[in-house]
C-alpha positions in Angstrom: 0.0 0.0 0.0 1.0 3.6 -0.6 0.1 6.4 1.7 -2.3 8.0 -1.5 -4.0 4.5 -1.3 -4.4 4.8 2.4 -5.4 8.2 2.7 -8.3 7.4 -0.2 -9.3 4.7 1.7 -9.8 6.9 5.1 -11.7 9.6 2.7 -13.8 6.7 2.0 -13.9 6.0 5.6 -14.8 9.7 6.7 -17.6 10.2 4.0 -19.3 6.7 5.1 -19.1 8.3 9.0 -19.6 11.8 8.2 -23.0 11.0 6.2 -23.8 7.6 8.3 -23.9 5.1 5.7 -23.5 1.9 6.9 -23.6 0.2 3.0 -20.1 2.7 2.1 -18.2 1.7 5.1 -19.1 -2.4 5.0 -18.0 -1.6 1.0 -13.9 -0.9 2.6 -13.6 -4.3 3.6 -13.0 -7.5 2.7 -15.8 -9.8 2.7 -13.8 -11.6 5.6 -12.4 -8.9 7.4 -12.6 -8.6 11.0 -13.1 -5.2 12.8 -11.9 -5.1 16.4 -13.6 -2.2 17.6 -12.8 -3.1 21.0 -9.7 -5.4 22.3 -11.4 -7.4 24.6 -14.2 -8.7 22.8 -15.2 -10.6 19.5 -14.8 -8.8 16.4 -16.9 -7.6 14.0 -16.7 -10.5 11.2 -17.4 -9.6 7.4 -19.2 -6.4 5.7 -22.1 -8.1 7.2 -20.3 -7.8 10.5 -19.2 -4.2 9.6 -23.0 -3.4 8.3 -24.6 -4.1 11.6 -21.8 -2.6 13.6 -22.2 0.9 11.5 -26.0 0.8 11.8 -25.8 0.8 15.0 -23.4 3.0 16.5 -24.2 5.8 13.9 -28.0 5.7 14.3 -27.8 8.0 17.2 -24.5 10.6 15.7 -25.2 13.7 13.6 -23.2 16.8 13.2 -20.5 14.5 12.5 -16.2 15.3 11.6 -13.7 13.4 11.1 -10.0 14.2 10.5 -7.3 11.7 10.4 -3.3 12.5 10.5 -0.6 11.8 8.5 -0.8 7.7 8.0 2.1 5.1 9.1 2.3 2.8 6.0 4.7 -0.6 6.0 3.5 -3.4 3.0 0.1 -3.7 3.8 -0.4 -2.4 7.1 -1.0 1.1 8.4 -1.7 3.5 11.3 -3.1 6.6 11.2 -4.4 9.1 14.2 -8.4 10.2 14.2 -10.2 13.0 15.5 -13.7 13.3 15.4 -16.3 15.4 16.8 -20.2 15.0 17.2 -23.2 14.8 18.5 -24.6 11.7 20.4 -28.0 11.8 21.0 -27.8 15.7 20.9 -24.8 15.7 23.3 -21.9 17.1 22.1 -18.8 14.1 22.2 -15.1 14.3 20.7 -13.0 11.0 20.0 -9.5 10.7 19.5 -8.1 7.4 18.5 -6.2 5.0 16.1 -6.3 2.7 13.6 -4.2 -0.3 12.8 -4.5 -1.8 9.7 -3.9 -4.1 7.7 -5.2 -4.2 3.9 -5.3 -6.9 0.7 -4.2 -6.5 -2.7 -7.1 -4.7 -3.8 -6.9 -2.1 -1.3 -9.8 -3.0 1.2 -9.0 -3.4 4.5 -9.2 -7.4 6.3 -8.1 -6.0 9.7 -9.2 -3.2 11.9 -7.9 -2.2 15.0 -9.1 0.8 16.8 -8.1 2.3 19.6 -10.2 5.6 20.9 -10.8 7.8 24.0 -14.2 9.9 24.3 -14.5 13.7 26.1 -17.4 15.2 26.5 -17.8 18.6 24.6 -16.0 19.8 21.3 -12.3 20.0 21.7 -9.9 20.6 19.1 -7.1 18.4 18.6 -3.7 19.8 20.4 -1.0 21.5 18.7 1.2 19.0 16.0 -1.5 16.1 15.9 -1.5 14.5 13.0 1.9 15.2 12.1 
């Protein structure tokens, strides 16, 4: 993977949060891929996994953006920092977190990892995230 390829797949990634559609994110991943949204417990298996997942957790969000830093890429794995900022229920959140993963030839990821920590209120990323 190249760091273009990575970065179109997380504008991909922030259009499918961004306008909650569940049927663009399950369309990153591999029809196997597993999405570990959490360490400790099962993953989320397939686009069907990744479907269900997105319905979900989105139903509630609006007001949604996402920003991601510059990515980490080695072969066919990648990290990258988020930010995002929201609404939950009409209570304003922030995230920041980040992904591991790990993508096949065709550019879809098979492997998620995320990592993420939630504040209440919108805050702004601190000075040289990203970078």
């Amino acid at each position: 993977m190249t760091t273009e390829q990575v970065e179109r797949w997380l504008e991909g990634y922030r259009d499918a949060w961004e306008t909650r559609n569940p049927d663009a994110a399950a369309a990153l991943f591999t029809q196997d891929a597993l999405y570990r949204e959490q360490p400790y417990e099962e993953p989320y298996r397939g686009r069907d996994g990744v479907h269900a997942y997105w319905s979900r957790v989105t139903a509630t969000q609006s007001d949604i953006r996402f920003r991601y830093g510059r990515a980490v890429v080695s072969g066919s794995h990648a990290a990258v920092e988020w930010w995002v900022t929201l609404r939950n229920d009409g209570a304003e959140a922030t995230l920041a977190g980040e992904f591991f993963l790990v993508f096949d030839a065709d550019g879809l990821v098979r492997e998620l990892r995320e990592y993420w920590h939630f504040s209440p209120g919108l805050l702004e990323p601190p000075a040289g995230w990203g970078q």
